[in-house]
C-alpha positions in Angstrom: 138.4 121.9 92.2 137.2 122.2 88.7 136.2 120.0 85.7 139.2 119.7 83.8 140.7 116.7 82.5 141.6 114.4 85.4 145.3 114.2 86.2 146.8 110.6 85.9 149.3 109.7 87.6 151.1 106.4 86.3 152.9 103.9 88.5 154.8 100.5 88.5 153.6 98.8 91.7 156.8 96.7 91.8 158.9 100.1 92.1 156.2 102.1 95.2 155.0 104.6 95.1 155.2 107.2 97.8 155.0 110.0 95.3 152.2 109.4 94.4 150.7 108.7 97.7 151.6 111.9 98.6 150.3 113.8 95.9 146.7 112.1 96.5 146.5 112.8 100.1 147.3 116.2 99.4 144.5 116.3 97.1 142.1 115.1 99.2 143.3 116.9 102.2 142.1 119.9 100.1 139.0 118.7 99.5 139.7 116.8 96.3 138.0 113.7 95.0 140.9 111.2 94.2 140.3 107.6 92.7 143.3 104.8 93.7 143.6 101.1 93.3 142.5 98.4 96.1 143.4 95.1 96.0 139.8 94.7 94.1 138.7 97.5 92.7 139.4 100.9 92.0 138.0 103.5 94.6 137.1 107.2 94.4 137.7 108.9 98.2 136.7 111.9 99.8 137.2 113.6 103.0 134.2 112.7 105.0 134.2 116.0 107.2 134.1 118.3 103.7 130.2 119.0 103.1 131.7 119.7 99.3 133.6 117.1 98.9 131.0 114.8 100.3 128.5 116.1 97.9 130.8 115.6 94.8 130.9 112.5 95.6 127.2 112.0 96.4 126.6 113.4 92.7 129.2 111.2 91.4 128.1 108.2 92.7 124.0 109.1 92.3 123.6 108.3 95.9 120.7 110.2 98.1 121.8 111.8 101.9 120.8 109.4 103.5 122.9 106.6 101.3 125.8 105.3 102.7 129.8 105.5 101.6 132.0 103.0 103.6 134.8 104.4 105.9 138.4 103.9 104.8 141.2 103.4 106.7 144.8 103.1 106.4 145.7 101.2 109.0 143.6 97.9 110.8 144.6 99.8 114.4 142.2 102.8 112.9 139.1 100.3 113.8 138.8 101.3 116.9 139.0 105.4 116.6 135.0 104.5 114.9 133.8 101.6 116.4 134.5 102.0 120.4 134.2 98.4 122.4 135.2 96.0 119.7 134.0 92.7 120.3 136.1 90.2 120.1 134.8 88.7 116.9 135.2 91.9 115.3 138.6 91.5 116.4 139.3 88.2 114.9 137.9 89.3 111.5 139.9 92.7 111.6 143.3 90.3 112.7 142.5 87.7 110.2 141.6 89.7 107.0 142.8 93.4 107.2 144.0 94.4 105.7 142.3 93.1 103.0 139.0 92.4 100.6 136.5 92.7 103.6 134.3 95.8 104.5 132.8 95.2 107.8 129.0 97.3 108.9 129.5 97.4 112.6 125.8 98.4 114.3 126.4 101.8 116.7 124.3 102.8 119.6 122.5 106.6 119.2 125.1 107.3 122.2 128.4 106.4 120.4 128.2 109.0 117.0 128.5 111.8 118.5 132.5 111.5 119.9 133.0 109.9 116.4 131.6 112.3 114.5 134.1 115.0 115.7 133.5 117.9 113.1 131.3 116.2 110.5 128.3 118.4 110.1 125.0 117.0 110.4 124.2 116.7 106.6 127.6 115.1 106.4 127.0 112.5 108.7 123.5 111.0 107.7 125.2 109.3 104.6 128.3 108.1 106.9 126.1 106.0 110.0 123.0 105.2 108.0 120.3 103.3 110.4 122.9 103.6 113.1 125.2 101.4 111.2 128.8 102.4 109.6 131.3 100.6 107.0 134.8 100.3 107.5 137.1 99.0 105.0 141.3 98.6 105.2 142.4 98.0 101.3 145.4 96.1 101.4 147.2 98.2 98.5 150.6 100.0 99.5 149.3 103.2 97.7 146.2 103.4 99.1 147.4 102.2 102.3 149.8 105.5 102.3 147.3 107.6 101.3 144.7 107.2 103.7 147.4 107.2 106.3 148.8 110.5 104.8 145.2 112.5 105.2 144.6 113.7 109.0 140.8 113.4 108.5 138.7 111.0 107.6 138.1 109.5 104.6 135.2 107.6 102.8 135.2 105.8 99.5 133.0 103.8 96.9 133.5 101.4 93.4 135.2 104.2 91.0 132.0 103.5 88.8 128.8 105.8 88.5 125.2 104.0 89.3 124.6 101.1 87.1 128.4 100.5 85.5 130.6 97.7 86.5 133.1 98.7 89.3 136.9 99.2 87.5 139.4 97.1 87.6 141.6 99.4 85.1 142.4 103.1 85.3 141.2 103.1 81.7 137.8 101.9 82.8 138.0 104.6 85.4 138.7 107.3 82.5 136.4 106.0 80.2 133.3 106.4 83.1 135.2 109.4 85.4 137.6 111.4 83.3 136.7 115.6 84.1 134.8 114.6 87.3 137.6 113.3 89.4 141.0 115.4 90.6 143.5 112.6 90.3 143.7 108.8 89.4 146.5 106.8 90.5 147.1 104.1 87.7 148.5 100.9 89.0 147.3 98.7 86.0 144.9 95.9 86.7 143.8 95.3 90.5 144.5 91.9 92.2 141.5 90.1 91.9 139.3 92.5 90.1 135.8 92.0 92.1 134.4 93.4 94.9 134.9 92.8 98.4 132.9 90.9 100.9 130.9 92.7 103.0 130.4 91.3 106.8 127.7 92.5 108.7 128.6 92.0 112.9 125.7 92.5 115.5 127.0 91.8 118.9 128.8 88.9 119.1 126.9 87.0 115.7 127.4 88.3 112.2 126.0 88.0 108.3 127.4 87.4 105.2 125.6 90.5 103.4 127.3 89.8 99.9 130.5 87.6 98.7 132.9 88.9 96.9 136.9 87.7 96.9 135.6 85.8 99.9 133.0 82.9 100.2 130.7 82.7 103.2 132.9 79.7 104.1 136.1 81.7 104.6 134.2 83.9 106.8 133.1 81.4 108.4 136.3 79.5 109.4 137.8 83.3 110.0 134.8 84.0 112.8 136.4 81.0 114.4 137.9 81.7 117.8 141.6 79.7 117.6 143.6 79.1 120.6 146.7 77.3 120.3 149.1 75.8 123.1 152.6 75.0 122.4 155.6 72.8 123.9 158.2 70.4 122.7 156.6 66.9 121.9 153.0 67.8 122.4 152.1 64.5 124.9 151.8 66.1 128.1 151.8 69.6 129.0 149.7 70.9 125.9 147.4 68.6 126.2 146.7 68.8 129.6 146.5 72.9 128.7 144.1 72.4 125.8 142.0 70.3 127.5 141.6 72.0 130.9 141.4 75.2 128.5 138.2 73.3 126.5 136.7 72.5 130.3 137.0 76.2 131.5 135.7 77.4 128.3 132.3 75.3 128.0 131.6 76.0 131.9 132.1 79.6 131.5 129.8 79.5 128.3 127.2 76.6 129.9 128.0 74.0 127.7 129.7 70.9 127.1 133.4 71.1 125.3 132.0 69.2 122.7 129.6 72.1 122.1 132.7 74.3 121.7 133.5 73.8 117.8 129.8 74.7 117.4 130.0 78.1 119.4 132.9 79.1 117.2 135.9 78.1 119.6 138.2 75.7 118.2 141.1 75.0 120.9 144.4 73.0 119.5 148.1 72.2 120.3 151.3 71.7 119.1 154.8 70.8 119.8 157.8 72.2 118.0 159.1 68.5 117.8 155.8 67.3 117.9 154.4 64.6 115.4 155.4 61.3 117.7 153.2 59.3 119.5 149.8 59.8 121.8 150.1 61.3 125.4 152.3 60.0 127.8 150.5 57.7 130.5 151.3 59.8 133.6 149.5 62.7 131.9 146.1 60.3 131.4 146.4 59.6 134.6 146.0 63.2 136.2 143.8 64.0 133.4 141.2 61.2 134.5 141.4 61.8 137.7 139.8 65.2 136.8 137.1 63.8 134.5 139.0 64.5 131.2 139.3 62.0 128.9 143.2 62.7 126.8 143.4 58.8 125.4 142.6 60.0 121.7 145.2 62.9 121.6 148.0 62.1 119.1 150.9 64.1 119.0 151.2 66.7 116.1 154.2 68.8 114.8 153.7 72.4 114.7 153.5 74.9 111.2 153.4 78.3 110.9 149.8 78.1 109.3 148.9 77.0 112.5 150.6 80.1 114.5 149.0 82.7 112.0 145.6 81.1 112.2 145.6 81.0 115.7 143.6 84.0 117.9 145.8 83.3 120.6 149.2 81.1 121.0 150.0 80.2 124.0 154.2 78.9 124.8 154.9 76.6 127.9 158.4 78.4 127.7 160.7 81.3 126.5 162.1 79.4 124.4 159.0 78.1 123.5 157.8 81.4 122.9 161.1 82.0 120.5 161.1 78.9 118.2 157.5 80.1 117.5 158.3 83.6 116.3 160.8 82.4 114.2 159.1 80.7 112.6 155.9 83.1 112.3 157.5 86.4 113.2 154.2 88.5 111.8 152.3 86.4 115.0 154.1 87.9 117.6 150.6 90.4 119.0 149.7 86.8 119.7 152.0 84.7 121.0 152.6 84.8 124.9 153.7 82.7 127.9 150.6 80.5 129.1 152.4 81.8 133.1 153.7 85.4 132.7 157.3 85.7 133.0 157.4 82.0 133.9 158.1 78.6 132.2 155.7 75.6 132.5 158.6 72.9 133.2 158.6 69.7 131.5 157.8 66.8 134.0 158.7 64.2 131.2 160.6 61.5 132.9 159.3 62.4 136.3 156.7 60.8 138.9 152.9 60.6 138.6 153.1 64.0 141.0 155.5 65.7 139.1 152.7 65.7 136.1 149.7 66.5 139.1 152.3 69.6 139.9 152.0 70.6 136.2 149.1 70.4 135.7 148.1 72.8 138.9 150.7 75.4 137.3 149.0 74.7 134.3 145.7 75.6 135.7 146.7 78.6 137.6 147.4 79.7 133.9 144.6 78.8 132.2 142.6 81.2 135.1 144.5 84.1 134.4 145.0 83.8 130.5 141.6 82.7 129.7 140.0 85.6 131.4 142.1 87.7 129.2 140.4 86.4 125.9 137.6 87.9 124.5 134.6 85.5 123.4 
């Protein structure tokens, strides 16, 4: 590609853009360097595998080898094509904020970059895992969303800014630095929030706030939280027997106590789809006591979709259970099952001291199978 003026292409996000999308993949498909908007700033991208490309960038950017660029990806499922064995708190921030303003440094083992590397030359590849650590990023713009999805390779990116200027939040801040040194710029006007992301460093299962950017260190906090939810009509006897077996199974499998729980980032929570009316019914004390749980404080709460999307895991006493919640959080549905597969927890209200033991055991035989499904 050569050094002539840049080609600019304009575009009203309200209208799409798949034209443009199109045209920028192309371009860096062939090797071009290509700045688009994010929802923070704007982004200059190139195809990781091209040693050219790579080093245009490098130059661009005044970045050494061994200086890494953060991959890009166009869609959250992409995570796992770099980053082999996610943990399941590098699930839960990849659920709860991609896409979107987060760029997460995942640590590799020595033994993992090679199948990931593919056909990224040596050279390439020092400035992609740098210490045996690599970026990922999933912008949650619909053009560069489409373009990253429309390149069969893979793609890195950085701030549309050379070393020592403010990252863009304009294409005519992009010109003013970038104009002859870039292929293509997709104009979108001003980005969304116009600062950088936060970067999220994970090692194993604990992490790091390594800088804040559209999000606080308390946001990343409350989305490291593990959520489990539990659902049924009038939430004062089968979901709270369910969240608090759940909160007993949970501390013995981690060796603590279930009030330790909040402080090991698990929070566990229910709901009732007419919920919002009263404390738990006295037959469902009863069996709870007789197990050693304590239920007297549990008041009955009405369930919101804040509370579906927010949730890790939902778990429905029922089909229809199951349905109500989807309606009214369709986007949740990768996360809302039956607590018994292809089976209803049936609703002892109005029935014997046994009928609520009965539950309970079904209940349990749930909890088993589910809970060794979810990924501390």
């Amino acid at each position: 590609m050569g050094k002539a003026s840049t080609e600019v292409i304009r575009v009203d996000p309200n209208v799409g853009g798949a034209d443009a999308a199109r045209r920028a993949a192309d371009i860096l498909t062939r090797g071009g360097l290509v700045v688009f908007p994010t929802e923070t700033v704007y982004g200059v991208a190139a195809r990781a595998d091209l040693p050219d490309a790579m080093e245009r960038l490098r130059r661009l950017k005044s970045r050494k080898p061994e200086q890494a660029f953060t991959f890009h990806l166009g869609s959250r499922d992409d995570a796992s094509l770099y980053v082999p064995g996610l943990t399941g708190l590098a699930r839960r921030f990849i659920r709860k904020a991609w896409p979107g303003p987060l760029t997460l440094i995942f640590d590799m083992d020595e033994s993992e970059t090679p199948a990931i590397l593919g056909n990224i030359d040596a050279g390439t590849a020092t400035g992609l895992f740098h210490k045996n650590t690599i970026g990922l990023r999933c912008p949650d713009d619909p053009i560069a969303g489409a373009t990253l999805r429309g390149v069969d390779a893979p793609v890195v990116a950085a701030s549309a800014n050379p070393a020592g200027m403010p990252p863009p939040s304009t294409a005519d801040e992009v010109l003013q630095m970038l104009d002859g040194r870039i292929d293509l710029l997709v104009d979108t006007g001003r980005t969304k929030y116009a600062k950088p992301s936060t970067i999220v460093r994970l090692i194993g299962t604990s992490y790091k706030t390594i800088r804040e950017g559209v999000y606080d260190s308390d946001i990343v906090d409350r989305m490291a939280v593990l959520q489990l939810l539990f659902v049924c009509t009038g939430n004062t006897c089968r979901t709270p027997m369910a969240a608090a077996l759940a909160r007993n199974i949970l501390a013995k499998r981690l060796g603590c106590k279930t009030e330790d729980l909040p402080g090991r980032g698990i929070e566990v929570w229910s709901a009732g789809t007419a919920g919002g009316y009263g404390a738990v019914s006295a037959h469902a004390l009863a069996v709870m006591m007789r197990r050693g749980i304590d239920v007297s404080e549990h008041l009955s709460r009405a369930l919101t979709p804040d509370m579906v999307q927010q949730a890790d895991h939902v778990f429905a006493m029922t089909e229809s259970h199951r349905r109500s919640i989807l309606d009214m959080a369709p986007l949740s549905e990768g996360s809302v099952e039956l607590l018994l597969e292809g089976e209803d927890v049936v609703d002892p209200i109005g029935g014997s001291e046994e009928d609520y033991e009965h539950c309970a055991r079904v209940i349990e035989k749930g909890l088993q199978a589910r809970l060794q499904e979810v990924n501390l």
